[in-house]
C-alpha positions as CSV (number, residue, x, y, z in Angstrom):
1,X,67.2,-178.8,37.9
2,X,65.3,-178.7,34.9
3,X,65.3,-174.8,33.6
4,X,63.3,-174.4,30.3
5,X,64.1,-170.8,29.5
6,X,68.1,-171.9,29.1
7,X,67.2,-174.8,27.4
8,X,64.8,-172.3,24.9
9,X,68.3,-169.6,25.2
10,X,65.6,-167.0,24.5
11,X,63.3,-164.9,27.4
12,X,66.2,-163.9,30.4
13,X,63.4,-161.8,32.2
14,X,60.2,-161.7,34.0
15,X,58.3,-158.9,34.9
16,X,55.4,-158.6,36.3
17,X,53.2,-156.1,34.3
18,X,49.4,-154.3,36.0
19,X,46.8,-153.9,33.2
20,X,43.6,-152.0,33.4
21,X,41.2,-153.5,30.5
22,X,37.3,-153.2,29.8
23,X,35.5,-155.8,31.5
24,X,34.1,-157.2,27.6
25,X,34.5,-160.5,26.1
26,X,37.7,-161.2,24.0
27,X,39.3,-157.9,25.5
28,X,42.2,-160.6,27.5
29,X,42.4,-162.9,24.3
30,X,43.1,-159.5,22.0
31,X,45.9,-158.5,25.1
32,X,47.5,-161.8,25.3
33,X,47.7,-162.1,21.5
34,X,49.5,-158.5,20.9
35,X,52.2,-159.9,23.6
36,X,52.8,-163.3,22.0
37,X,53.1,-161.7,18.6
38,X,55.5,-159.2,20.2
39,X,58.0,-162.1,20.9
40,X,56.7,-162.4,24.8
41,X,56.0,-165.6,26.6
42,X,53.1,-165.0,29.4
43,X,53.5,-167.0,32.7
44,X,50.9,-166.0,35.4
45,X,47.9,-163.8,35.2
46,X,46.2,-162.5,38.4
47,X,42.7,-160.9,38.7
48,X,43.8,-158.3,41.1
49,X,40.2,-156.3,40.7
50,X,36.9,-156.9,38.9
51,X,34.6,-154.2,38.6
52,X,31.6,-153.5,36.7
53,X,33.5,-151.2,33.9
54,X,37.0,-152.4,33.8
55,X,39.6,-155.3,35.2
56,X,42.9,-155.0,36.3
57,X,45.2,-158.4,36.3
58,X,48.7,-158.8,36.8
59,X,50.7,-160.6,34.1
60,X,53.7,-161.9,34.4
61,X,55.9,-161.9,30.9
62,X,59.2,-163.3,29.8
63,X,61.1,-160.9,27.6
64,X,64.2,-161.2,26.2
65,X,66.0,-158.3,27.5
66,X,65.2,-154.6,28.8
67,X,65.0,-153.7,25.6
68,X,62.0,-156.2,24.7
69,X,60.2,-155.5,27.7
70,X,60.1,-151.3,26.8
71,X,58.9,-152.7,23.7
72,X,55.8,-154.0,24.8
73,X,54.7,-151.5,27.2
């Protein structure tokens, strides 16, 4: 079986992070930008709820280590 994170040798783990973010445009775009320039891959993202005032998704990132993930949050 194919596995592209050993073939890459970089992210070993994936966590699934909650965020709570205005409901605004370009809010996401600015969240998933600050990850990728922190050296994190992102896999899924999951609306979990949509209100008026704010959204909360589920993300899930690839991180190197531990040490990566505590980096980001």
């Amino acid at each position: 079986m194919h596995d592209p994170m050993a073939q890459e040798g970089h992210y070993r783990l994936i966590r699934t992070l909650r965020v709570r973010n205005d409901n605004a445009p370009g809010v996401l775009g600015m969240l998933t930008t600050t990850l990728g320039n922190a050296g994190a891959n992102i896999g899924n993202i999951k609306t979990v709820f949509l209100g008026q005032h704010h959204i909360e998704r589920e993300m899930d990132v690839l991180v190197e280590d531990q040490a990566h993930l505590e980096r980001l949050i």
